[in-house]
OpenMM code with the backbone's topology and positions (N, CA, C; nanometers):
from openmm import Vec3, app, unit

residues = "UNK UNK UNK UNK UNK UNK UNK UNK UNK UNK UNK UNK UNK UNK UNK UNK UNK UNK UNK UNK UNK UNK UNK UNK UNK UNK UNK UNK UNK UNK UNK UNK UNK UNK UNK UNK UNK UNK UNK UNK UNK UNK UNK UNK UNK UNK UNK UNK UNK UNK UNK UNK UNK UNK UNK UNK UNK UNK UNK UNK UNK UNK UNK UNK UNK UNK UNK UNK UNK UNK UNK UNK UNK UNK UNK UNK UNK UNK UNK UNK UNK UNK UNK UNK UNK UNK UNK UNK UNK UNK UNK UNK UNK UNK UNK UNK UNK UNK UNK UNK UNK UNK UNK UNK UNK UNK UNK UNK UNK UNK UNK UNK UNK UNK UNK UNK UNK UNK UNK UNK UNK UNK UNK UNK UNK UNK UNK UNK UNK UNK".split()
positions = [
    Vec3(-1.1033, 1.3159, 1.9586),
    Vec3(-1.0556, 1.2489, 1.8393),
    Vec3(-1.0783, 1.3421, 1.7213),
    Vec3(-0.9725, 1.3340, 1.6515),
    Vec3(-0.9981, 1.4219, 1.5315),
    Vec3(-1.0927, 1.4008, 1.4405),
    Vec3(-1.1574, 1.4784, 1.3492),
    Vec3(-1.3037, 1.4780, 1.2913),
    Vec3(-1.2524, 1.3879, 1.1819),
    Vec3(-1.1516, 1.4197, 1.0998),
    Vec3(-1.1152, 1.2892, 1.0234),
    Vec3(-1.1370, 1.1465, 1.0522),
    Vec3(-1.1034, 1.1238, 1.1614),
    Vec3(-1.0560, 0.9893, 1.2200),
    Vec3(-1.2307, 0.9067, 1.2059),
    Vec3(-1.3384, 0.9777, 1.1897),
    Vec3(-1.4374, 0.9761, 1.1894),
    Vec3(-1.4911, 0.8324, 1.0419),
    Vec3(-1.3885, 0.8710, 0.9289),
    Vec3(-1.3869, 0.7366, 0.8490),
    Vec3(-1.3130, 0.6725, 0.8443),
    Vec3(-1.4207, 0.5109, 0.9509),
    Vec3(-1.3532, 0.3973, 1.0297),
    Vec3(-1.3979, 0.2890, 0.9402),
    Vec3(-1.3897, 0.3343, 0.7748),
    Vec3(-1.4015, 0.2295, 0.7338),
    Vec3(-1.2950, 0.2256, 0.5631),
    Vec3(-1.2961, 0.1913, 0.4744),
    Vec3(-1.2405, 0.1823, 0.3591),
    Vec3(-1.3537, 0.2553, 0.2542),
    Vec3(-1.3197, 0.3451, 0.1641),
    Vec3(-1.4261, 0.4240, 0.0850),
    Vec3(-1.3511, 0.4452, -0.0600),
    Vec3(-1.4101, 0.4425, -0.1594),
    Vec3(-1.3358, 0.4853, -0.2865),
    Vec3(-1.3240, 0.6163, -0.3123),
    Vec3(-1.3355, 0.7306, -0.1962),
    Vec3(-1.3634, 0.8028, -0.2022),
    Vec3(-1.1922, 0.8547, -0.1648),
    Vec3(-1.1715, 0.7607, -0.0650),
    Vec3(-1.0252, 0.7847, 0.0030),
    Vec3(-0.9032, 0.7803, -0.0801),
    Vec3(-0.8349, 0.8536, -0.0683),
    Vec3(-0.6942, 0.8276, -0.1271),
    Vec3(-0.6133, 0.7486, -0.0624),
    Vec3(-0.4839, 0.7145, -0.1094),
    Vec3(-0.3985, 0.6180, -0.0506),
    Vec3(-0.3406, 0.7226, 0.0755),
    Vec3(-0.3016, 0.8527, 0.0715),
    Vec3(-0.2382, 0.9446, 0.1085),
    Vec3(-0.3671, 0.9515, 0.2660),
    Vec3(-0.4694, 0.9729, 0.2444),
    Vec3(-0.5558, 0.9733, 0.3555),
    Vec3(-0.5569, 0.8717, 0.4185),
    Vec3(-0.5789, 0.7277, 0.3353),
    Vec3(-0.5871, 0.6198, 0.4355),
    Vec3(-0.4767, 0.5960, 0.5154),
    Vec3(-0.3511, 0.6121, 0.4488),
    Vec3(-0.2493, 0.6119, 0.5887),
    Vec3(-0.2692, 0.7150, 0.6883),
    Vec3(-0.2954, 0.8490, 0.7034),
    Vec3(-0.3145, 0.9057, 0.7721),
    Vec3(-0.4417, 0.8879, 0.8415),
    Vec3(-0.5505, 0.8479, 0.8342),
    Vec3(-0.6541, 0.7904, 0.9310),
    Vec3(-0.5995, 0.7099, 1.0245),
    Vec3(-0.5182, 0.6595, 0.9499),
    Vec3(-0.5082, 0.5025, 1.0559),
    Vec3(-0.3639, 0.5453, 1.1336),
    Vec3(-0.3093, 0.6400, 1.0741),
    Vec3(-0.1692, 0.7016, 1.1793),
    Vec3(-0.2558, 0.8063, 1.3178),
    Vec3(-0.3233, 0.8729, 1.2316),
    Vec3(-0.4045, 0.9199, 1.3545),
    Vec3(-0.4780, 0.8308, 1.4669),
    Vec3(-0.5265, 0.7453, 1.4446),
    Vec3(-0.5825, 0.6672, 1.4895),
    Vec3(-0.5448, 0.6026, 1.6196),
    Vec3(-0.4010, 0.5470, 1.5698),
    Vec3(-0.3570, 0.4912, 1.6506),
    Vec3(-0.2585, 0.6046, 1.7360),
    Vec3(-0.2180, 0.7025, 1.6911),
    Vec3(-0.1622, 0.8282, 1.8261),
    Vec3(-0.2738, 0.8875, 1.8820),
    Vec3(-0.3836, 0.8212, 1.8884),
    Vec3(-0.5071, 0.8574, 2.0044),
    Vec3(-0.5848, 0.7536, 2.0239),
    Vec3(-0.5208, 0.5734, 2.0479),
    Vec3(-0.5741, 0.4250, 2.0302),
    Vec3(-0.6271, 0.4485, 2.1172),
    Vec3(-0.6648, 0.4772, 2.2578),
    Vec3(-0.7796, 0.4653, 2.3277),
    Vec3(-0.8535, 0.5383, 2.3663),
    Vec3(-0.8986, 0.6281, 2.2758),
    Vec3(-1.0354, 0.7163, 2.2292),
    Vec3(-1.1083, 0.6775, 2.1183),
    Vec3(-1.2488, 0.6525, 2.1627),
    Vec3(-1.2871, 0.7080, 2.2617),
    Vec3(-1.3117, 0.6106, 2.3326),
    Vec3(-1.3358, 0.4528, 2.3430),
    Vec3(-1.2759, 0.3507, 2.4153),
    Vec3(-1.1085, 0.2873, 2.3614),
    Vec3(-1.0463, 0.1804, 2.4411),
    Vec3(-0.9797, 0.1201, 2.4670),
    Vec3(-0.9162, 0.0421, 2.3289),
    Vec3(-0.8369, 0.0526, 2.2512),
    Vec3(-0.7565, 0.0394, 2.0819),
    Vec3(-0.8832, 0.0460, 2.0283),
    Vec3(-0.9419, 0.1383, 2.0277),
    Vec3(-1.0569, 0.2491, 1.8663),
    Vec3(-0.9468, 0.2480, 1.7683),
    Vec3(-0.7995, 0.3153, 1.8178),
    Vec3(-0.7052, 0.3607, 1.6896),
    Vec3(-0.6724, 0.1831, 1.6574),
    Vec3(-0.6535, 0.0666, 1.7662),
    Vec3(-0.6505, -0.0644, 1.6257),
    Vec3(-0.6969, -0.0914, 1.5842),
    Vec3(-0.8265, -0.0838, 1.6053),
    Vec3(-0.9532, -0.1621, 1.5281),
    Vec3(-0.9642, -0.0642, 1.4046),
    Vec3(-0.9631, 0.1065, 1.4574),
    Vec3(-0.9671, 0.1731, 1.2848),
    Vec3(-0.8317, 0.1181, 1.1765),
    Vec3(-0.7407, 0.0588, 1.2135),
    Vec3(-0.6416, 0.0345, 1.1723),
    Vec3(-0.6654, -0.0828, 1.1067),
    Vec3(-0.7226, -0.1938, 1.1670),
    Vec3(-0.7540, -0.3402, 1.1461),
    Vec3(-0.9038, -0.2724, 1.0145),
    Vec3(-0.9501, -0.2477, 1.0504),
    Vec3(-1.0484, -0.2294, 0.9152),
    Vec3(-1.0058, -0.1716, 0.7662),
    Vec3(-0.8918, -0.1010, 0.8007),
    Vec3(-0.8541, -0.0773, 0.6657),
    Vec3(-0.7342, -0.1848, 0.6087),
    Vec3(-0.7101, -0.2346, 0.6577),
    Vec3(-0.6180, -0.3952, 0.6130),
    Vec3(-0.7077, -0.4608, 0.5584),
    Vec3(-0.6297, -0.4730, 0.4493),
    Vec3(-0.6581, -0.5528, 0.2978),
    Vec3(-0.7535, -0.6727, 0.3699),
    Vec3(-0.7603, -0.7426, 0.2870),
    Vec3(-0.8156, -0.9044, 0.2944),
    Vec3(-0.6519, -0.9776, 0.3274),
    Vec3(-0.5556, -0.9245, 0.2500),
    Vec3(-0.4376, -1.0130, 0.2029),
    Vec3(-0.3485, -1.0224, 0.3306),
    Vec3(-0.3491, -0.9016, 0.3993),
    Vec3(-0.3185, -0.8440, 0.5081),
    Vec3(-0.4173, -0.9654, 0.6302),
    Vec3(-0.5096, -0.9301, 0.6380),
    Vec3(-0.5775, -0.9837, 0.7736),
    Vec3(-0.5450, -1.1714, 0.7870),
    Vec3(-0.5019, -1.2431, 0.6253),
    Vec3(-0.5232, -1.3725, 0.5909),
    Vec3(-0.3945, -1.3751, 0.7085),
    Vec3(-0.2802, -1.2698, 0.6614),
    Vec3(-0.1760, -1.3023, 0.7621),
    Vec3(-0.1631, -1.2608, 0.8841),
    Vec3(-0.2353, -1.1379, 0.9413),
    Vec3(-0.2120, -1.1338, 1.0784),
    Vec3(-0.3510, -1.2030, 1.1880),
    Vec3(-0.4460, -1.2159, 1.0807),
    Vec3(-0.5573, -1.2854, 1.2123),
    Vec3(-0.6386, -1.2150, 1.2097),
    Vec3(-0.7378, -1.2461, 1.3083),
    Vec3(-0.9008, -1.1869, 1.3542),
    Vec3(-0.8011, -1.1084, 1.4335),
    Vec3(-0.9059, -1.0067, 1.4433),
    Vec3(-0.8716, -0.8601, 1.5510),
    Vec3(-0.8285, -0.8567, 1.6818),
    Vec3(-0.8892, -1.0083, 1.7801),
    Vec3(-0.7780, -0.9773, 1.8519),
    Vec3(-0.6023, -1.0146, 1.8185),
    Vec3(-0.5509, -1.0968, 1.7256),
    Vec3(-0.4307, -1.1356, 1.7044),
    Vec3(-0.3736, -1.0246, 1.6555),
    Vec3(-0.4437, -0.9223, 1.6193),
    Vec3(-0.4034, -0.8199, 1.5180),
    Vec3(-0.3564, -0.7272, 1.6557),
    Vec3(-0.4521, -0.7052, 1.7752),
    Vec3(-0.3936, -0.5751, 1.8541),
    Vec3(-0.3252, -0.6675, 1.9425),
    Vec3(-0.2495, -0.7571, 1.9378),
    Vec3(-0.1880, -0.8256, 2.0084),
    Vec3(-0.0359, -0.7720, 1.9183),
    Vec3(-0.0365, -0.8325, 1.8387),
    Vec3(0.0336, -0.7602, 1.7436),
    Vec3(0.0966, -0.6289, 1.7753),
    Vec3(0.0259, -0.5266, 1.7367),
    Vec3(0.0367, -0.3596, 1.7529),
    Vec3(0.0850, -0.3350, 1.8965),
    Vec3(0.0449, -0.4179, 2.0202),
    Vec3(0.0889, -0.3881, 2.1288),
    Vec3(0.2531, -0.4621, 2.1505),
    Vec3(0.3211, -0.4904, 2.0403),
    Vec3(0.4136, -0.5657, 2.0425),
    Vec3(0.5628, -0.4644, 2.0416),
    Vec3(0.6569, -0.4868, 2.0912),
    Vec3(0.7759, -0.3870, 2.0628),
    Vec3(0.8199, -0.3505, 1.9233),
    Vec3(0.7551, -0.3965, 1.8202),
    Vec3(0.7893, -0.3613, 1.6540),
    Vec3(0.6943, -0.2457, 1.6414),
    Vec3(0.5719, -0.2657, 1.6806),
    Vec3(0.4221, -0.1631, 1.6510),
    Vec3(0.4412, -0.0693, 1.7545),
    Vec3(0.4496, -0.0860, 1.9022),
    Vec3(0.3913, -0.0126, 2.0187),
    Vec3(0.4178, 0.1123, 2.0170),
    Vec3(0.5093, 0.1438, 1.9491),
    Vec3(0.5432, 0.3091, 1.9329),
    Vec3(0.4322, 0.3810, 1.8185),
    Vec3(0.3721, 0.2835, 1.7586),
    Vec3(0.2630, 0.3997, 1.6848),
    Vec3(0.1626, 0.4576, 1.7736),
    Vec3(0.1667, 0.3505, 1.8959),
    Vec3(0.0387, 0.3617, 2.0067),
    Vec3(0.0673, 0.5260, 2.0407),
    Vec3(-0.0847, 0.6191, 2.0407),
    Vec3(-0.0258, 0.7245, 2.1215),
    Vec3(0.0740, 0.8169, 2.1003),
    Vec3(0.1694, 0.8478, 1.9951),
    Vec3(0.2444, 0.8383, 1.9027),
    Vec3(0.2248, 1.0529, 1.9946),
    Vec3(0.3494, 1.1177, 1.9561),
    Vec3(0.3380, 1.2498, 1.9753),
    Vec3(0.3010, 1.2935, 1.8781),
    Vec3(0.3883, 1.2580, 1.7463),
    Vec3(0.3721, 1.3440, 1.6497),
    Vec3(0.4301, 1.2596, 1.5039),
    Vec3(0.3833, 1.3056, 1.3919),
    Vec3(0.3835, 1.2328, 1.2280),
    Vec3(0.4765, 1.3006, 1.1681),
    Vec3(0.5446, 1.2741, 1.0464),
    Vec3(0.5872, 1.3256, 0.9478),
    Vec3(0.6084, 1.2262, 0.8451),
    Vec3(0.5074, 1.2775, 0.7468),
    Vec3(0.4843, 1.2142, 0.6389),
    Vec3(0.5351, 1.2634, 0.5415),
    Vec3(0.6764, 1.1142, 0.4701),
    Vec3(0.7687, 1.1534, 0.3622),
    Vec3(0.6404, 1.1313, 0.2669),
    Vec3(0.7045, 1.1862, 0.1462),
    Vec3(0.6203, 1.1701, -0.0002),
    Vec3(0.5917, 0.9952, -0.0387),
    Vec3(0.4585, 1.0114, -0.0597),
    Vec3(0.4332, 0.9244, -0.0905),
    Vec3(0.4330, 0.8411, -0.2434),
    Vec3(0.4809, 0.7198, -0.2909),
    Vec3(0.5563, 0.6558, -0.4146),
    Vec3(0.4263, 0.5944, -0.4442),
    Vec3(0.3179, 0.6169, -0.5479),
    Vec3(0.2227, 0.5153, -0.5790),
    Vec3(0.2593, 0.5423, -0.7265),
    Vec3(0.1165, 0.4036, -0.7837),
    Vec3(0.0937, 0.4122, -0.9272),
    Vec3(-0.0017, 0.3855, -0.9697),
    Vec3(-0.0815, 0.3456, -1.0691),
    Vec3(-0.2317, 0.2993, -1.0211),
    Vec3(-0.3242, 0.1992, -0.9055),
    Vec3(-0.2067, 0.1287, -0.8941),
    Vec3(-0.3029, -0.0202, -0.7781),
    Vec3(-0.2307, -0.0268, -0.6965),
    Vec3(-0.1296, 0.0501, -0.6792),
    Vec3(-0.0014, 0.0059, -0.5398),
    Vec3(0.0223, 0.1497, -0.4931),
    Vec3(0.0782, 0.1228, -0.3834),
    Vec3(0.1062, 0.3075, -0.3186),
    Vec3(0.2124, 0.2744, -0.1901),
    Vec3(0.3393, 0.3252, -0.1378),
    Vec3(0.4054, 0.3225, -0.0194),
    Vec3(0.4259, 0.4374, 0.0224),
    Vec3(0.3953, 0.4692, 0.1671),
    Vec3(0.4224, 0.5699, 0.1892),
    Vec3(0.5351, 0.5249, 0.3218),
    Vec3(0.6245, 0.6175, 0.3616),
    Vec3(0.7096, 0.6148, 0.4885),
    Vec3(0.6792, 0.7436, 0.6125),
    Vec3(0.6695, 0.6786, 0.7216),
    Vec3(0.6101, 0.7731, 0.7974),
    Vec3(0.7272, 0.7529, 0.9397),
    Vec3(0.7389, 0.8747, 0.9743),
    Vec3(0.8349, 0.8758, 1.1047),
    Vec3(0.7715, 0.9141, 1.2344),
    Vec3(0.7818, 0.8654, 1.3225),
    Vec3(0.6946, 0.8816, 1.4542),
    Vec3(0.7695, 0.8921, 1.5662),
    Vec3(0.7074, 0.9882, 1.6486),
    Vec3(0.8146, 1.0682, 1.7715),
    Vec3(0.7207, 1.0418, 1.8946),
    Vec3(0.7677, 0.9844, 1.9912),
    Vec3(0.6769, 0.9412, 2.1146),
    Vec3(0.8206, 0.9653, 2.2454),
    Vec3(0.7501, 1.0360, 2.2946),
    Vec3(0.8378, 1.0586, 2.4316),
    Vec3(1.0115, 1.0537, 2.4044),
    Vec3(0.9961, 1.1353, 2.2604),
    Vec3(1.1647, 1.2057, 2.2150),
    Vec3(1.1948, 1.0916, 2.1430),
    Vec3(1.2084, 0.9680, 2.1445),
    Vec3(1.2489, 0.8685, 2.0772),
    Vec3(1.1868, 0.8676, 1.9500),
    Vec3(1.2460, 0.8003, 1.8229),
    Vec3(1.1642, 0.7944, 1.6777),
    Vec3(1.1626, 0.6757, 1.6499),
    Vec3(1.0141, 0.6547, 1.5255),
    Vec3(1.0397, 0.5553, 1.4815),
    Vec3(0.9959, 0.5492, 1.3855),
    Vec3(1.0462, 0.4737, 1.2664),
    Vec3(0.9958, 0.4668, 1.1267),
    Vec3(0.9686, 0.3717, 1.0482),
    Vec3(0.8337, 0.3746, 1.0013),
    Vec3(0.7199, 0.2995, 0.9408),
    Vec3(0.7479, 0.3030, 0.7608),
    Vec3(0.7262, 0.1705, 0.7059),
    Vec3(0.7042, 0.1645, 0.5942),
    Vec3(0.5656, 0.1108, 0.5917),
    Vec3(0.4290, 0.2171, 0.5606),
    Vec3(0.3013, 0.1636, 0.4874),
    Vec3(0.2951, 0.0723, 0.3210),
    Vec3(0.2701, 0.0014, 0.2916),
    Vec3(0.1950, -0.0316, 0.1571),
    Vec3(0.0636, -0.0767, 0.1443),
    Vec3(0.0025, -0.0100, 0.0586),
    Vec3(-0.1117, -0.0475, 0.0486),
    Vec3(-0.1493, -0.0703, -0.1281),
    Vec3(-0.2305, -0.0899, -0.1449),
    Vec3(-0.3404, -0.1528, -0.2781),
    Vec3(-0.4754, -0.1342, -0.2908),
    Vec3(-0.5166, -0.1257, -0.4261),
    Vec3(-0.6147, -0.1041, -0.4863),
    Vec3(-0.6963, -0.1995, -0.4437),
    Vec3(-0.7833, -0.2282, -0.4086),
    Vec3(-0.8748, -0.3605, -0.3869),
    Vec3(-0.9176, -0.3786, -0.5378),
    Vec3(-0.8956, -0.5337, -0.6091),
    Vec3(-0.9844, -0.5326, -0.7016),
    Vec3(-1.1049, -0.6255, -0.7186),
    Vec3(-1.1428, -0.7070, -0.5827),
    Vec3(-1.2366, -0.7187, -0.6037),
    Vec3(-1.3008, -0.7773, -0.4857),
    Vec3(-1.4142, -0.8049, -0.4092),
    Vec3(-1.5062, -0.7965, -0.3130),
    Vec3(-1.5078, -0.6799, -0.2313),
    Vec3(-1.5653, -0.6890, -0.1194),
    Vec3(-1.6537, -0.6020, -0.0114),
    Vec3(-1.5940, -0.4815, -0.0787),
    Vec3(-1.4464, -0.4420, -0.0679),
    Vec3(-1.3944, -0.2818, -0.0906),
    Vec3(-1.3703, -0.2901, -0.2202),
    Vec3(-1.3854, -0.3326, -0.2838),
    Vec3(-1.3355, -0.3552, -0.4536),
    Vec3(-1.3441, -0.1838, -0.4994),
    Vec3(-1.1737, -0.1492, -0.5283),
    Vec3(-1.2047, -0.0177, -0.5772),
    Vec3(-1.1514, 0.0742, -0.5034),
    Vec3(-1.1190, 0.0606, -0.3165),
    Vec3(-1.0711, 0.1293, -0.1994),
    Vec3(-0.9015, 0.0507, -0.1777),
    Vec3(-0.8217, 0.1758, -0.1333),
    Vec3(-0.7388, 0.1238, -0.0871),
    Vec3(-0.7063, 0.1047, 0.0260),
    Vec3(-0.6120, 0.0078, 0.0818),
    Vec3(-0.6280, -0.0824, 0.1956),
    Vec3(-0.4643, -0.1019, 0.1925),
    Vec3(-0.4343, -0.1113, 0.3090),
    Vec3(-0.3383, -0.1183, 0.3681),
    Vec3(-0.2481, -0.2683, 0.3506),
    Vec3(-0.1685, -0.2988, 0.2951),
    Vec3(-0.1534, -0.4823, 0.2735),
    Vec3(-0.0349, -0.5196, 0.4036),
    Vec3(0.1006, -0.4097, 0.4481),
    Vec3(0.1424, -0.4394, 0.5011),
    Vec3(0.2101, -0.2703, 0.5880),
    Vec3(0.2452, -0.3356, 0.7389),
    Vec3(0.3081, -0.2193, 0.7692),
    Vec3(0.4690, -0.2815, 0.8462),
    Vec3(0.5632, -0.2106, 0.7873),
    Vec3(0.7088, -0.2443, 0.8765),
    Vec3(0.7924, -0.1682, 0.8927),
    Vec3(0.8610, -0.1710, 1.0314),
    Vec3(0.9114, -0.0783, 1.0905),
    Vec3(1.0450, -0.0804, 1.0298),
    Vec3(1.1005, -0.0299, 1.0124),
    Vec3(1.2306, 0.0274, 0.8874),
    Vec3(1.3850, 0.1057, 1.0014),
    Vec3(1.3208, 0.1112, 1.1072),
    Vec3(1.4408, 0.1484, 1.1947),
    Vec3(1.5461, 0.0474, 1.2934),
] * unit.nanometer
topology = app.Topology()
chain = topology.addChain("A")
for resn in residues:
    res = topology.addResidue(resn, chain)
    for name in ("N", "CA", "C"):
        topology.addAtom(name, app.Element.getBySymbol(name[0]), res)
């Protein structure tokens, strides 16, 4: 697993630009070093606003293992368009190549402004755009 992938949690330290890429990495190596590591790093950086709608963690990799998500699983390879933020909001679009086929992701995420991450950004929604 890549040494990045190493912060499995939300930090104010992170940019919006990193946190999508943790959690893209993450999940193109989900079962290292056990069995969806890349959903659960994924599920921790989702907002509060985010989790109200997809659920506790298992509803969430139930989810990701679904034909809308399953192509981030394991994923070959990234390419990350420029990312559109402003102070409290940020989207980035990401394209993903798994066994020649593509697929493409719209991230948004947000500023937390207030509890546990107050200050970190967090992921609010992800949708597949292809």
């Amino acid at each position: 697993m890549k040494e990045e992938i190493a912060h499995r949690e939300p930090s104010k330290e992170l940019k919006p630009e990193k946190v999508v890429e943790l959690q893209v990495e993450a999940l193109g190596e989900n079962d290292t070093p056990q069995e969806d590591a890349g959903i659960e790093i994924a599920y921790e950086f989702a907002s509060p606003a985010n989790k109200r709608s997809t659920g506790p963690l298992p509803r969430f990799k139930e989810m990701v293992h679904n034909d809308i998500y399953g192509d981030m699983l394991d994923h070959d390879s990234a390419d990350y368009r420029q990312m559109q933020r402003n102070e409290t909001e940020a989207m980035q679009v990401v394209e993903l190549e798994k066994d020649g086929a593509h697929a493409v992701y719209e991230f948004r995420l947000s500023i937390q402004e207030s509890g546990e991450h107050s200050g970190c950004w967090m992921t609010d929604s992800v949708r597949r755009m292809d």
